[in-house]
KEVO-81544 format. One record per residue (C-alpha): x negated, y, z. Coordinates in steps of 0.05 Angstrom, whole numbers, plus 5000, padded with zeros to 4 digits. Each point is the difference from the previous one (the first is absolute). Layout:
% residues N
XYZ;...
//
This chain:
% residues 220
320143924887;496749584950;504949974934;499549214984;505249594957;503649515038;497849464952;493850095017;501849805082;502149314978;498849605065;506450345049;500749875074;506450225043;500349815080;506850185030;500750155071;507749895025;502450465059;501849465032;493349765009;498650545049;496749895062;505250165061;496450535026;499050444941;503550684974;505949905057;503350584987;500449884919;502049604958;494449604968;499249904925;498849464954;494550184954;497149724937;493050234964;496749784942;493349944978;495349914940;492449905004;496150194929;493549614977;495450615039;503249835064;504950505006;507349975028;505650334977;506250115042;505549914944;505749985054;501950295061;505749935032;503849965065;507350075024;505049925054;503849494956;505249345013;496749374986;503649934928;497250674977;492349785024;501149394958;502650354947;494950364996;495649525001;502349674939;499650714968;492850065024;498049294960;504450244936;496650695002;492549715016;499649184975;496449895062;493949495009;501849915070;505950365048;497749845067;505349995060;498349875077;500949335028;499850125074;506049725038;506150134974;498250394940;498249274964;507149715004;501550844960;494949784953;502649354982;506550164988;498150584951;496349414974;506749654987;504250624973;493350124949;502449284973;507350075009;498850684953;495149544951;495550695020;493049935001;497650255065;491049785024;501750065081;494549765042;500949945073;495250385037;498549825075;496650615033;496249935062;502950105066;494950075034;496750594967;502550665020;503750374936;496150605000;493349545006;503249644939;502050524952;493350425020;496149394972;503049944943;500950594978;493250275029;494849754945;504950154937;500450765026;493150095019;498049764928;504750474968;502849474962;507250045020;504350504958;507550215026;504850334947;500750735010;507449825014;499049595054;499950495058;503149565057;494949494986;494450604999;502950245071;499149345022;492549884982;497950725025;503750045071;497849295006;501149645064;504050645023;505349984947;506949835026;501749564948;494049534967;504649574958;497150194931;492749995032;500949275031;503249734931;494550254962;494949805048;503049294990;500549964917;492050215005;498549405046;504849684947;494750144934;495249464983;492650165024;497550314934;492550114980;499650714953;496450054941;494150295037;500249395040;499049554951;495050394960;495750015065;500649285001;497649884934;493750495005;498149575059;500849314964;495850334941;494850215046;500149345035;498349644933;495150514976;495949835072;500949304992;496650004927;506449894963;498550134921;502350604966;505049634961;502449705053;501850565044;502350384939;505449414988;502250115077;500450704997;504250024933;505849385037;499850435064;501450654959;504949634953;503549755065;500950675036;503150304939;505449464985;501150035077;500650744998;505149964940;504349445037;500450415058;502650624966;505149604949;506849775011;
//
């Protein structure tokens, strides 16, 4: 696992998924847990899981922890599901958040119902895991069971909650990105008959401009 200071993960993401958001036909015979995971994409493009957790739990202790989550983290965004029900559990976590003068970013989240889950988590997970850019704490061995015996798994609580956060994150371009972008602008001018100083000026604001956007990225 790659040994990086939290401060340097500035932008945080959390998605809860309630047990009681369950669909009727899954895990019968056990209980179903509520599950929260948190996330944290660097300025290369990779994601960290910071959080991984799931538990057979009342309501009060899944809010609880909830709060703890945001105290622990200082989220960006803590993204909840919106479907049915689970809007009117949203909003009223909204309300005790204000009744506690507690700072808490929920964002209701309407997943598809159409889609099938496994379809769903597979897609969003897919491309992140391919690319090697997703990195799970050493810790975090429920949420590693999940993503290797995936769509066998019994349980894929902690796999379907981080699955969410990602689809949560901001499309980001990485630094290679945008230095791929600039060569091709350069080039562009250099064709076109652009004059030295001229393209020199361009290539000096785009360079200037990926750095300070690296360095806001990576700050607090």
């Amino acid at each position: 696992m790659i040994d990086i200071p939290l401060t340097d993960l500035a932008q945080r993401y959390a998605y809860v998924d309630p047990a009681s958001g369950k669909k009727a036909g899954e895990l019968r015979k056990v209980r179903a847990r509520s599950a929260i995971v948190v996330i944290a994409p660097d300025w290369l493009g990779r994601i960290f899981v910071l959080e991984a957790w799931a538990a057979r739990c009342s309501t009060d202790d899944l809010i609880e922890k909830m709060f703890a989550v945001e105290d622990a983290f200082k989220l960006k965004m803590m993204g909840g599901e919106a479907n049915g029900m689970q809007s009117i559990f949203q909003d009223a976590i909204i309300r005790d958040a204000r009744l506690r003068g507690k700072r808490l970013p929920l964002q209701l989240i309407y997943q598809p119902t159409r889609i099938d889950k496994d379809w769903r988590i597979r897609n969003r997970l897919g491309p992140v895991l391919s690319s090697g850019k997703l990195f799970v704490r050493d810790h975090m061995t429920e949420l590693k069971t999940e993503i290797a015996g995936f769509p066998l798994t019994p349980f894929k609580d902690l796999i379907d909650a981080l699955a969410s956060a990602i689809a949560m994150l901001p499309v980001q371009r990485t630094v290679n990105e945008r230095q791929n972008e600039t060569d091709s602008l350069l080039s562009y001018l250099r064709r076109s008959g652009a004059s030295p100083a001229h393209i020199e000026q361009v290539a000096r604001q785009r360079t200037e401009r990926m750095v300070t956007t690296s360095w806001m990225s990576r700050s607090i």
